[in-house]
C-alpha positions as CSV (number, residue, x, y, z in Angstrom):
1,X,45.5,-103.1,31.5
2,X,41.5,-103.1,32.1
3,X,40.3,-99.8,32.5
4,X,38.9,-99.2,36.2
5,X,36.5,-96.2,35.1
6,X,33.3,-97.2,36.2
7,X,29.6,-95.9,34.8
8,X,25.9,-96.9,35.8
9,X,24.0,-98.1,32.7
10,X,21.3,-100.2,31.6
11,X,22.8,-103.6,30.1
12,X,21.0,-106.8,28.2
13,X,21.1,-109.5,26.0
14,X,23.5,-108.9,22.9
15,X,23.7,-104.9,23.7
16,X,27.2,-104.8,22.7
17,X,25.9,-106.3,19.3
18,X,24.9,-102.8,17.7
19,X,23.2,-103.4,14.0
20,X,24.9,-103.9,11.1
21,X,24.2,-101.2,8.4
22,X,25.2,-100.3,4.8
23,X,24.4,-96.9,3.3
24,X,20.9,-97.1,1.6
25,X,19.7,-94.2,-0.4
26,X,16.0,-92.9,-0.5
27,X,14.3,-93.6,-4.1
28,X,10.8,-91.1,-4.9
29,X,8.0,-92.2,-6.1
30,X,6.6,-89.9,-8.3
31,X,2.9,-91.5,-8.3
32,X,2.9,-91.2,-4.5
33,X,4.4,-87.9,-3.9
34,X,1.6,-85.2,-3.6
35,X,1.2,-81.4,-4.2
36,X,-1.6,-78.5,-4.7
37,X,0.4,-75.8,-6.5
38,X,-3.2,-74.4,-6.5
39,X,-3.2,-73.9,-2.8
40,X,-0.6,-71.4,-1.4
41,X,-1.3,-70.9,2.3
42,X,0.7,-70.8,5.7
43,X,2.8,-74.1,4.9
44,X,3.2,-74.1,0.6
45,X,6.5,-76.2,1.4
46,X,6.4,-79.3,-1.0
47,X,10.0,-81.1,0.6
48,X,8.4,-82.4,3.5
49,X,9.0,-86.7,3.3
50,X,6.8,-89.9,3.7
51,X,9.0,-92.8,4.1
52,X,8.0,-96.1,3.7
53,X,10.4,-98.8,4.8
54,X,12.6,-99.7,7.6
55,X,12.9,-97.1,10.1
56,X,16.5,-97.2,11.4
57,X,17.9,-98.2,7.5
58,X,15.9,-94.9,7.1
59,X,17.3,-92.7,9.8
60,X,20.7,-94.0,8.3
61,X,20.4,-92.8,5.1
62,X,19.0,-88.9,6.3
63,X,22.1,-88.7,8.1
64,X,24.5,-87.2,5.7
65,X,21.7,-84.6,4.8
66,X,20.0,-84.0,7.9
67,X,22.7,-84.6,10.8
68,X,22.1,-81.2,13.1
69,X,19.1,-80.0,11.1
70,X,16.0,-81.7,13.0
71,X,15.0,-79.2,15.6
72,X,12.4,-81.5,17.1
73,X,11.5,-85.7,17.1
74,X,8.6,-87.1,18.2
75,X,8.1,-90.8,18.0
76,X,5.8,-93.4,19.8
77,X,7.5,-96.3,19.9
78,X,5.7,-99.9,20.0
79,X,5.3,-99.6,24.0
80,X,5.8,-104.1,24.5
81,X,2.9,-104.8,26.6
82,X,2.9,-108.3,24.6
83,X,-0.3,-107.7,23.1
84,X,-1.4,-108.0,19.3
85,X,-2.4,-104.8,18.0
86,X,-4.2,-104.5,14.6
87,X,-1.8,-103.1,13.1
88,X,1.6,-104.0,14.3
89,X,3.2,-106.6,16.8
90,X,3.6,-105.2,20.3
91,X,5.1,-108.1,22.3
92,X,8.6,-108.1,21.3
93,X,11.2,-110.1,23.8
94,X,12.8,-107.7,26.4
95,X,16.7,-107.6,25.0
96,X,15.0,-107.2,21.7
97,X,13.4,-103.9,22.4
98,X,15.7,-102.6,24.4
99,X,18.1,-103.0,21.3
100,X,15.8,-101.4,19.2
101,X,15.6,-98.4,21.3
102,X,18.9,-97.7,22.0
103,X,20.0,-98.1,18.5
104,X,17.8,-95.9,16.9
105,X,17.8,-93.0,19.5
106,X,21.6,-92.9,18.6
107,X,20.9,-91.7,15.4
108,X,18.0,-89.8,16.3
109,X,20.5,-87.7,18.7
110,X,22.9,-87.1,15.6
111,X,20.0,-85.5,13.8
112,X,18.6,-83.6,16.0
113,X,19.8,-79.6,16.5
114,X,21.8,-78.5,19.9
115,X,18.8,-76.6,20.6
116,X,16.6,-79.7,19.4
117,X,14.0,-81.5,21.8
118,X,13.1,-85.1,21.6
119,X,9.7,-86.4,22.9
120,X,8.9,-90.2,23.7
121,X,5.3,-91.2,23.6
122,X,5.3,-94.1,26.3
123,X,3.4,-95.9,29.0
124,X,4.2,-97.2,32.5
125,X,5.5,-100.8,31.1
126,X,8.9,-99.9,29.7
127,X,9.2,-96.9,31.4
128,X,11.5,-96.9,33.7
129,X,13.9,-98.8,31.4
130,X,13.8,-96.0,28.7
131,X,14.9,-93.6,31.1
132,X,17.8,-95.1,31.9
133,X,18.3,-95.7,27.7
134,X,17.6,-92.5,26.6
135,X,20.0,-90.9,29.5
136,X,22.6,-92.7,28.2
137,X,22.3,-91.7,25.3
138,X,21.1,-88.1,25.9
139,X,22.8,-87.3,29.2
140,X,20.7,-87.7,32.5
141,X,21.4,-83.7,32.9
142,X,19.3,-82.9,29.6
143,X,16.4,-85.4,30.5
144,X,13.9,-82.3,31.2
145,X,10.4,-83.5,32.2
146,X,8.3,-86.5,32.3
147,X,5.2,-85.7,31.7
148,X,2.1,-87.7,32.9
149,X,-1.1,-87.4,29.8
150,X,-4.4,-88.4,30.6
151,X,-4.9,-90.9,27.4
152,X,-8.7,-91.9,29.2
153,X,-11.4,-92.2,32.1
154,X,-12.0,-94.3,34.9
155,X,-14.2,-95.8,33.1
156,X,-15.3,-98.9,31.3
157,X,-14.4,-102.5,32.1
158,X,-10.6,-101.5,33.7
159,X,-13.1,-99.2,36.1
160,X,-14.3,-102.3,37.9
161,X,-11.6,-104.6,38.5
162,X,-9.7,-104.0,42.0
163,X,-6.9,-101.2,42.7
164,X,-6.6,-98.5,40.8
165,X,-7.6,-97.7,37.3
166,X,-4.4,-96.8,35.0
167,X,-5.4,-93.8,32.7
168,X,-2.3,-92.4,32.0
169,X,0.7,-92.0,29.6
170,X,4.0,-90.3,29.3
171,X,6.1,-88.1,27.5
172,X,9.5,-88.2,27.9
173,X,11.4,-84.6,27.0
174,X,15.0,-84.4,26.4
175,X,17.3,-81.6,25.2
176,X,19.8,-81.8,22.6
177,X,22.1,-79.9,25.1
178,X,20.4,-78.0,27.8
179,X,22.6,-75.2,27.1
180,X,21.2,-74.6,23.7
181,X,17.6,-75.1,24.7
182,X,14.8,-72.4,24.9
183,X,11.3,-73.6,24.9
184,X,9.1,-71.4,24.6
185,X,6.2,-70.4,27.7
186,X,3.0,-71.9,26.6
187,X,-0.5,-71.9,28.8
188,X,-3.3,-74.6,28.6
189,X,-7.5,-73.1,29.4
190,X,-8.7,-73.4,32.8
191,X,-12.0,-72.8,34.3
192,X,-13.0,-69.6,36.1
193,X,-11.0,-68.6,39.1
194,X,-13.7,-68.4,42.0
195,X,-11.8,-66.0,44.0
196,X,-12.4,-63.2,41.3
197,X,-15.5,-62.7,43.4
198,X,-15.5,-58.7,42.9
199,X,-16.8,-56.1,40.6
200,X,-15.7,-52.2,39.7
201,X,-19.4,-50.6,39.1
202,X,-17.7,-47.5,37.8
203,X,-14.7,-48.4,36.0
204,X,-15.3,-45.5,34.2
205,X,-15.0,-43.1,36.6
206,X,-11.9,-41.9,38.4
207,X,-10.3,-44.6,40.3
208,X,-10.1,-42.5,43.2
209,X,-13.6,-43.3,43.4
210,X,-14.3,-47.1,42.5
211,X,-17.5,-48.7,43.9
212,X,-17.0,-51.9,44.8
213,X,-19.4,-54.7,44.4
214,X,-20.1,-58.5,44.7
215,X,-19.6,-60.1,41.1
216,X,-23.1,-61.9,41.7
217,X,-24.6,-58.6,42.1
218,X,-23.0,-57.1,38.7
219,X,-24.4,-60.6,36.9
220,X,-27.7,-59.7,38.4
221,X,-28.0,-56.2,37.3
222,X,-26.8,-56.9,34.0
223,X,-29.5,-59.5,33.2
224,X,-32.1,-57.6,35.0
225,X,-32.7,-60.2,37.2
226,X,-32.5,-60.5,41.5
227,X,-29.2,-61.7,43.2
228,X,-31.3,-64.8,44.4
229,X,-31.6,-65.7,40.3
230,X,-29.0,-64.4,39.2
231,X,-27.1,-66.7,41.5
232,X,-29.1,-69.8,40.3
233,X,-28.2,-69.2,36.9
234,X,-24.6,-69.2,37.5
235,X,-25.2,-72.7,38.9
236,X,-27.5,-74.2,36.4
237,X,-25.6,-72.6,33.3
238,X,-22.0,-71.5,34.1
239,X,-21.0,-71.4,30.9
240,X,-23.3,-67.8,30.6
241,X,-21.8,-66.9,34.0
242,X,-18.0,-67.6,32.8
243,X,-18.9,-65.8,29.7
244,X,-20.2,-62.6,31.6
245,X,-16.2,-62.5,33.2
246,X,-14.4,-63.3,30.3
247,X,-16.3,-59.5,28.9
248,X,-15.5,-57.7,31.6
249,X,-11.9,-59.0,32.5
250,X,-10.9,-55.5,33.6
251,X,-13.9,-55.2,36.3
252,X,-13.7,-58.9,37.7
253,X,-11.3,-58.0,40.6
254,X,-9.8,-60.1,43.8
255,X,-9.0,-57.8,46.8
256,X,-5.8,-59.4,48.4
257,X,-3.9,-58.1,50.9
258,X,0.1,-57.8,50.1
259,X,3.0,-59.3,52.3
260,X,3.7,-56.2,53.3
261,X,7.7,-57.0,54.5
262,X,8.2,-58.5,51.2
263,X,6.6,-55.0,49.2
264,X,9.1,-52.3,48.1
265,X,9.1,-49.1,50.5
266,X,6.9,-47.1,47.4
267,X,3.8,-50.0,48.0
268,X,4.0,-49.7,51.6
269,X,3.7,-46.0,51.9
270,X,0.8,-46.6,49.4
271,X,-0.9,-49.3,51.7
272,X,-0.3,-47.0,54.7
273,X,-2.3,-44.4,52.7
274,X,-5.1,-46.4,52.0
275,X,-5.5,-47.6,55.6
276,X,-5.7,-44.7,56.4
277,X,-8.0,-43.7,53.6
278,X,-10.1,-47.2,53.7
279,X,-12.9,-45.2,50.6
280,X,-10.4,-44.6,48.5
281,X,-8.5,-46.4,45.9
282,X,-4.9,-45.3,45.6
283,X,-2.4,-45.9,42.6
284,X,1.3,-46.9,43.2
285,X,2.3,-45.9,38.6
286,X,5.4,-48.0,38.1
287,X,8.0,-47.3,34.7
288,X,8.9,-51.3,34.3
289,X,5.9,-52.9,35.7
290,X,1.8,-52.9,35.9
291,X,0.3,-50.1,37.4
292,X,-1.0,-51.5,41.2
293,X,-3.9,-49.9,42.7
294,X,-4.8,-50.5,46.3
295,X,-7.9,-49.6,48.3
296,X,-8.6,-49.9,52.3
297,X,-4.5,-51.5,52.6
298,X,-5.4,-54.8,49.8
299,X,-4.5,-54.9,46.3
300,X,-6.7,-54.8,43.5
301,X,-5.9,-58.4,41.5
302,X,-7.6,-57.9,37.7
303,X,-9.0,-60.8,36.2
304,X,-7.9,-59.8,32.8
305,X,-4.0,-60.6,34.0
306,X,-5.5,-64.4,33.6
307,X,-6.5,-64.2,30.1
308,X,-4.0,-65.9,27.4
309,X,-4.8,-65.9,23.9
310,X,-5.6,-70.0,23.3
311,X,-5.9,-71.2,19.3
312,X,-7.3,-67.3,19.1
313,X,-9.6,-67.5,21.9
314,X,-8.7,-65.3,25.2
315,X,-9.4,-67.8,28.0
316,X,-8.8,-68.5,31.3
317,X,-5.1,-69.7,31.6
318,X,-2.5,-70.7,33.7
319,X,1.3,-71.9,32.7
320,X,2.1,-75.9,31.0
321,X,2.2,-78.3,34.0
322,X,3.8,-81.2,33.9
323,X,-0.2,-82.7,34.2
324,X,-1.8,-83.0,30.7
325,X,-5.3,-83.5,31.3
326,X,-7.4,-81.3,29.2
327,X,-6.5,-83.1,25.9
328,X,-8.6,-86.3,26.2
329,X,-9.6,-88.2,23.2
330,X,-12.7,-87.7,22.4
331,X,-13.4,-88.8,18.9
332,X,-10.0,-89.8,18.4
333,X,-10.7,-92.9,15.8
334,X,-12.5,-90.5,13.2
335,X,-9.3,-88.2,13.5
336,X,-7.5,-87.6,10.1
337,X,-10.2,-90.6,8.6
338,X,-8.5,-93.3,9.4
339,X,-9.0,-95.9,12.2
340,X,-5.7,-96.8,14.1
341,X,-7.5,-98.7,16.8
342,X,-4.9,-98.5,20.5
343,X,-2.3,-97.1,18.4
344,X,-3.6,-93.5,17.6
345,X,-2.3,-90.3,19.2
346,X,-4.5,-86.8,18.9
347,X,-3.5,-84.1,17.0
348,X,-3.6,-81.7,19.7
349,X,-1.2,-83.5,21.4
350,X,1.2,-83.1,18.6
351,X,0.4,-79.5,18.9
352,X,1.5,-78.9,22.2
353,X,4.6,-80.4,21.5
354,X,5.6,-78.5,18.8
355,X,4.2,-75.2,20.2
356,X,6.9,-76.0,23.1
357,X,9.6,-76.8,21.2
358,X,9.5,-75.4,17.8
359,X,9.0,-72.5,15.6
360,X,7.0,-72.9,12.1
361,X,9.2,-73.7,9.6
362,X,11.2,-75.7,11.6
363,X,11.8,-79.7,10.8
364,X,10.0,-82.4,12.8
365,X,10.5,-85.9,12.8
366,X,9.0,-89.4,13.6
367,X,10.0,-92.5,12.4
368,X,7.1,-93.9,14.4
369,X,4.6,-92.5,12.4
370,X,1.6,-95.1,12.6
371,X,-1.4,-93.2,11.5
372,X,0.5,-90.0,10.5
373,X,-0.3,-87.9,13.0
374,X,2.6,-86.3,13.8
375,X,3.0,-85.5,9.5
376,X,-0.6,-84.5,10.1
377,X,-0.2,-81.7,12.8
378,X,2.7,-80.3,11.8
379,X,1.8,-79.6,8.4
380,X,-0.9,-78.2,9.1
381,X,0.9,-76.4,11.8
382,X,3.3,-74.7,9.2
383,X,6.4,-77.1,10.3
384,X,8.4,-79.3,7.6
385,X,8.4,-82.8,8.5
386,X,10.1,-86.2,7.7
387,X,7.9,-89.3,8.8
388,X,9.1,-92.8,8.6
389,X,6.8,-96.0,8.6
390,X,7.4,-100.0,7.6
391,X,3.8,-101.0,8.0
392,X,1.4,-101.3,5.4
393,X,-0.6,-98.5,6.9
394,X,2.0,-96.0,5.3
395,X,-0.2,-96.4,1.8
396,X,-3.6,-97.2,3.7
397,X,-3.5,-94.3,6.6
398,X,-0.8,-92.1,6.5
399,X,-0.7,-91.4,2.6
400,X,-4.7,-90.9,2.0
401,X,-4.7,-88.8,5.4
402,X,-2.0,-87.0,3.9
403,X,-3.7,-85.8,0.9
404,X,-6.2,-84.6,2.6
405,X,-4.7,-82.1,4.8
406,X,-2.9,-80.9,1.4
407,X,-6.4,-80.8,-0.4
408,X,-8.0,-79.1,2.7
409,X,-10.7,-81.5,2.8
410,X,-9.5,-82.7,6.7
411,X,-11.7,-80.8,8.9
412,X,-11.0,-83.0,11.9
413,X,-8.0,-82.9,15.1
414,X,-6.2,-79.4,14.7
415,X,-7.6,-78.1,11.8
416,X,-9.9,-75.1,13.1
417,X,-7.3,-74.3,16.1
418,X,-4.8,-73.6,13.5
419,X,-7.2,-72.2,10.5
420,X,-6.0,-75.0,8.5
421,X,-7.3,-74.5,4.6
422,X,-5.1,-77.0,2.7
423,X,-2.1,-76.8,0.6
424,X,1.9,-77.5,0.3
425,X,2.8,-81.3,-0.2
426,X,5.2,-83.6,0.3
427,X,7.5,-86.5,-1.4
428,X,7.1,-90.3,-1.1
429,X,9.7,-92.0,-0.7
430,X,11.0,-96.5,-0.4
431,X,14.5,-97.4,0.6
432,X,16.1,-98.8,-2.3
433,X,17.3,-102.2,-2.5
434,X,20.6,-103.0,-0.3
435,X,23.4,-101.9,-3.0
436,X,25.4,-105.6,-2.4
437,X,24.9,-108.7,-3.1
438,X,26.6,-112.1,-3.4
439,X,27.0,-113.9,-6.9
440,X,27.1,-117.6,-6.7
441,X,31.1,-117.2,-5.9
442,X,29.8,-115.6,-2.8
443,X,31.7,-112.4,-3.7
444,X,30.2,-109.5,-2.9
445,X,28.6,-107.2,-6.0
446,X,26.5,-104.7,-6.8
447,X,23.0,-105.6,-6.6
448,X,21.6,-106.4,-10.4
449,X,18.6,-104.2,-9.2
450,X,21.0,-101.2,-9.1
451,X,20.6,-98.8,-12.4
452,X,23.1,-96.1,-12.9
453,X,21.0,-93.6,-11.5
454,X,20.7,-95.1,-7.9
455,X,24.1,-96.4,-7.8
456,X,25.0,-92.2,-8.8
457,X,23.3,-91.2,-5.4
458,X,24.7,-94.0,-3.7
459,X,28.3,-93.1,-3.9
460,X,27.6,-89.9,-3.3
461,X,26.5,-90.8,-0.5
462,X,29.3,-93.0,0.6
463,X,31.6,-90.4,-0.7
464,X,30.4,-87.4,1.4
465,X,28.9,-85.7,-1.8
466,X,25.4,-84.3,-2.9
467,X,23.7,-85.9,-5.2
468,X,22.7,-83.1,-8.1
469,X,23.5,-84.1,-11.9
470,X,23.5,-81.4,-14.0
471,X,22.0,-81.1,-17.1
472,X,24.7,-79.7,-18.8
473,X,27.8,-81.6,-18.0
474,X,27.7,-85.2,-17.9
475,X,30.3,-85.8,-16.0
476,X,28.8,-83.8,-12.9
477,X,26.9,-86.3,-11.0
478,X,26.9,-84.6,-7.2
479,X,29.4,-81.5,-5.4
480,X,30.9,-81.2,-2.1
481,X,31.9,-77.4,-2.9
482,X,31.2,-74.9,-5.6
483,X,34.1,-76.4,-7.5
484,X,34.3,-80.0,-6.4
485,X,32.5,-82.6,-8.2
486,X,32.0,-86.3,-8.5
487,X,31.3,-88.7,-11.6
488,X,30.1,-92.0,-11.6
489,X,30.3,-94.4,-14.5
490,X,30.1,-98.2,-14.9
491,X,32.7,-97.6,-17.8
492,X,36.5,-98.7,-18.2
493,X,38.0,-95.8,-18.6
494,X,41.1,-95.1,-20.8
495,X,44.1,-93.0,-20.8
496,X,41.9,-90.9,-23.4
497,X,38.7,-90.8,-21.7
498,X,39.9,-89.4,-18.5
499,X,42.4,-86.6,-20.5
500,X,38.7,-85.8,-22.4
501,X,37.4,-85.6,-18.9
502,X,40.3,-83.6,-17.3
503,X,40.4,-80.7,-20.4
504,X,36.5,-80.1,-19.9
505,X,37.0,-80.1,-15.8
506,X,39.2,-78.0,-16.5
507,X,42.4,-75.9,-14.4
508,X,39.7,-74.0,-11.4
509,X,37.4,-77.2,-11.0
510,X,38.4,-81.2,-9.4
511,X,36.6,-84.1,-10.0
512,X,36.1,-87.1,-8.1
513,X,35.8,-90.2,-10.7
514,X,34.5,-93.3,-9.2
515,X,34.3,-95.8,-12.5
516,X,34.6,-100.0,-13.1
517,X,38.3,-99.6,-14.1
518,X,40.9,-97.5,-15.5
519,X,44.4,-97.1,-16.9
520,X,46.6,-94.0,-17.7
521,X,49.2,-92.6,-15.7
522,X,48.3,-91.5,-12.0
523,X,50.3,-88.1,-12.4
524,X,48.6,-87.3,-15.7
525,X,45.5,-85.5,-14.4
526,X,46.1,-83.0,-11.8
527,X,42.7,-82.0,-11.5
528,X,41.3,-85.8,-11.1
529,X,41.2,-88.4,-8.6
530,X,40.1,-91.7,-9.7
531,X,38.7,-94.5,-8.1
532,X,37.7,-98.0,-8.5
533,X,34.4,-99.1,-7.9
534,X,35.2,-102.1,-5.8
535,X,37.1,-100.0,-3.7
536,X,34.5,-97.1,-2.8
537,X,31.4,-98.7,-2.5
538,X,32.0,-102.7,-2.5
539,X,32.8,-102.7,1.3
540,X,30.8,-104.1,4.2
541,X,30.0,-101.8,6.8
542,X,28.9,-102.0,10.9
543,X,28.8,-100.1,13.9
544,X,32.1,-99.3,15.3
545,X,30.7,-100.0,19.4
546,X,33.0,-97.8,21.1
547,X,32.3,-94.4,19.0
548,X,29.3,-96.0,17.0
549,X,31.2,-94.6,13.7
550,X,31.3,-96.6,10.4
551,X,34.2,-99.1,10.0
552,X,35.1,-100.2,6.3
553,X,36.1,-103.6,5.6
554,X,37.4,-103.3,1.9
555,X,36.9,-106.7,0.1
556,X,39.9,-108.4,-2.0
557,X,39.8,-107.5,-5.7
558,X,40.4,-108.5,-8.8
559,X,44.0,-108.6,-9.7
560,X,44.2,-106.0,-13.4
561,X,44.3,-107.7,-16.4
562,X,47.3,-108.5,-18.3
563,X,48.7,-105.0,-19.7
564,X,46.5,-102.8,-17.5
565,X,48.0,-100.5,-15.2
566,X,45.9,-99.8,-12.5
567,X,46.0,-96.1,-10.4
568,X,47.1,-96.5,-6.6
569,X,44.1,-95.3,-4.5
């Protein structure tokens, strides 16, 4: 019987087809990877990864390790405006990106923490269809903001064609599970509040007895100039003006009156007093809260309550809108050395996004990572990091660009905001080759570019083990527990190979033995399970489309040779 349960969604084109994918492992490239064991500063942490290859094979093969561990993603997807960009193709057919969103934010949700956020560079083209993807995926409920980022000016030849002049992108912030999530309270600079238009004289002296003043007058007398100058100044240069405030935060005042129904009964008797005392300043001490002073029944507002310590500078502040507007891109294609022409992100960006939603140490993703900025920021932000890139520019931007921030020889984006001075690392690392192939009996076999080593971590993989030979014992090739292990040979194994191999295991110890074939009696070693080859990793694998789980379809095999007894699985 059909079910009648009914949900909105977004559907297209071959959405029920989800990708086929078998397990791949992640193969380093010693040549590539990159340290300065020389260098130990705020991030010394060498396990950070640059991924060349196919970003959702990629994703794939971080999930056993990383599933739960990524507290925040950031990626900027190709945003399909149907335009050639220089370095990668941005005009991909509707159902066809569509598909390639869904399918890799499903992984991306699996990786990321419950308190994890996810951030999705975009721009008005796809927009609304990515909202209703990623709340499908996410859940509408933890879709927090959308943020709208000035990315330019009205300016330049948009600025003179007819209607308005688009110079804007957006972020797209989800939780993990809004339950979990805490970001933390960040401000952005702002420029001098005008209503902060008073100054104390005698801030010195007993507040009893504070002389008010206007601030022009204060500016005046401390430049020894008139009120008539000191005002033109304050026009011509406001920097010197704004400067004058920021040193004197706790004279710069703004006299407002309260809403006196909404004050407790302690503040009204207090503004009652003052009225009646209009020369007088009168304090209302409170255990849990600022001190409030009032004078002639208004409140004394200090300017210094809207100072916020800013990449180490106390500025003007006020909270993180939902408006970015004060990180434009100026600059932006020297950033990091590298020219990324329509396709490059600033650093400070970055920045924001992982002073909103992370902690250093934590682990960031992209598997967007064009230029490398997100790799860029965050190392040099202190956070670990896992970037993923199939173009060409992995080796010619993001690797060289890398190096740099390691070497401390980057002085561009982030790098003074965050005292950046070089060191830690990071591994490089290719998708290995797919593990099957077909011979010319179209059966399905193990790649002939598969050595022992890689075929080791694959079945680990595939098995649900850690890939960690030992140097010791042969025979330990990965571990699921402190006394679990798995061994993977190529061998045929005989009845005395695998007692060998049970005596050394030994009585307090299993071991998982994944080999070519085998014969011997299936009760003989307790502390053994054995495996054939074909069976554990010769199988073709896809999406299961209702719970996006793997389904195995095992291959036939071989029948055993004559004599051969073969162990039931």
């Amino acid at each position: 019987m059909p079910s009648t349960k009914q949900k909105l969604e977004l559907t297209w084109i071959g959405k029920e087809n989800r990708p086929k994918l078998e397990p791949r492992i992640l193969l380093e490239d010693p040549e590539k990877s990159y340290h300065a064991p020389h260098r130990v500063g705020k991030n010394d942490l060498f396990d950070n990864k640059l991924i060349f290859g196919d970003n959702l094979l990629a994703l794939k093969a971080l999930e056993q390790d990383y599933a739960g561990k990524v507290k925040c993603v950031y990626i900027d997807p190709p945003f399909n405006t149907g335009q050639a960009m220089p370095n990668y193709d941005d005009g991909l057919e509707h159902s066809i990106w569509l598909g390639l969103i869904s399918a890799r934010l499903r992984i991306l949700h699996k990786l990321l923490s419950s308190d994890g956020t996810l951030f999705i560079h975009i721009d008005d083209n796809e927009l609304a269809y990515l909202v209703a993807i990623a709340d499908e995926v996410f859940g509408r409920s933890n879709r927090q903001y959308i943020v709208t980022f000035k990315q330019g000016s009205a300016t330049g030849h948009k600025a003179i064609n007819p209607g308005c002049v688009n110079t804007s992108n957006f972020l797209l912030i989800y939780a993990k599970d809004r339950n979990h999530w805490s970001p933390n309270k960040l401000f952005t600079p702002r420029g001098r509040d005008p209503r902060y238009n008073q100054f104390i004289e005698n801030y010195s002296a007993p507040f009893a007895g504070w002389n008010i003043i206007p601030l022009s007058h204060a500016f005046a007398g401390a430049n020894g100039v008139t009120v008539k100058e000191a005002q033109r100044i304050a026009r011509e240069q406001p920097a010197r003006f704004d400067d004058f405030v920021l040193r004197h935060p706790d004279q710069v005042v703004q006299l407002g009156k309260p809403d006196y129904k909404n004050i407790s009964a302690d503040a009204r008797a207090i503004v009652d007093q003052s009225l009646q005392n209009p020369d007088e300043t009168f304090l209302l001490e409170r255990a849990a809260h600022s001190d409030m002073y009032f004078k002639n029944g208004k409140r004394f507002l200090f300017y210094s309550a809207k100072l916020k310590n800013i990449d180490g500078n106390l500025v003007t502040g006020e909270p993180l809108t939902t408006i970015w507007d004060d990180l434009l891109s100026n600059n932006l294609h020297k950033e990091g050395s590298v020219s990324f022409p329509k396709g490059k992100k600033p650093e400070s960006l970055i920045k924001r996004c992982l002073e909103l939603a992370t902690e250093p140490g934590d682990l960031v993703l992209d598997s967007f990572l064009g230029s490398g900025t997100t790799a860029a920021a965050a190392h040099k932000a202190g956070r670990r990091w896992i970037g993923i890139e199939l173009g060409e520019h992995c080796d010619t931007h993001c690797l060289p660009r890398l190096r740099r921030i390691v070497d401390g020889t980057d002085q561009d984006g982030i790098t003074k905001a965050v005292d950046w001075q070089g060191g830690g690392g990071f591994r490089y690392y290719k998708l290995a080759p797919s593990l099957l192939e077909k011979d010319k009996w179209d059966n399905w076999v193990i790649s002939k570019d598969y050595n022992p080593t890689m075929l080791a971590q694959a079945v680990c993989k595939l098995e649900g083990f850690t890939y960690a030979p030992s140097d010791t014992h042969y025979w330990m090739h990965g571990y699921s527990t402190e006394q679990d292990f798995l061994y993977v040979t190529t061998a045929n194994l005989k009845h005395a190979q695998l007692q060998q191999l049970s005596d050394e295991v030994g009585p307090d110890r299993t071991l998982l033995v994944v080999c070519t074939s085998f014969r011997g009696s299936k009760n003989g070693y307790p502390n053994l399970t054995v495996k054939k080859i074909p069976k554990a990793v010769l199988n073709r694998c896809e999406w299961g489309k209702d719970d996006y789980s793997l389904r195995v379809e095992n291959l036939p095999e071989a029948p055993p040779k004559e004599g051969q007894q073969e162990m039931e699985l």
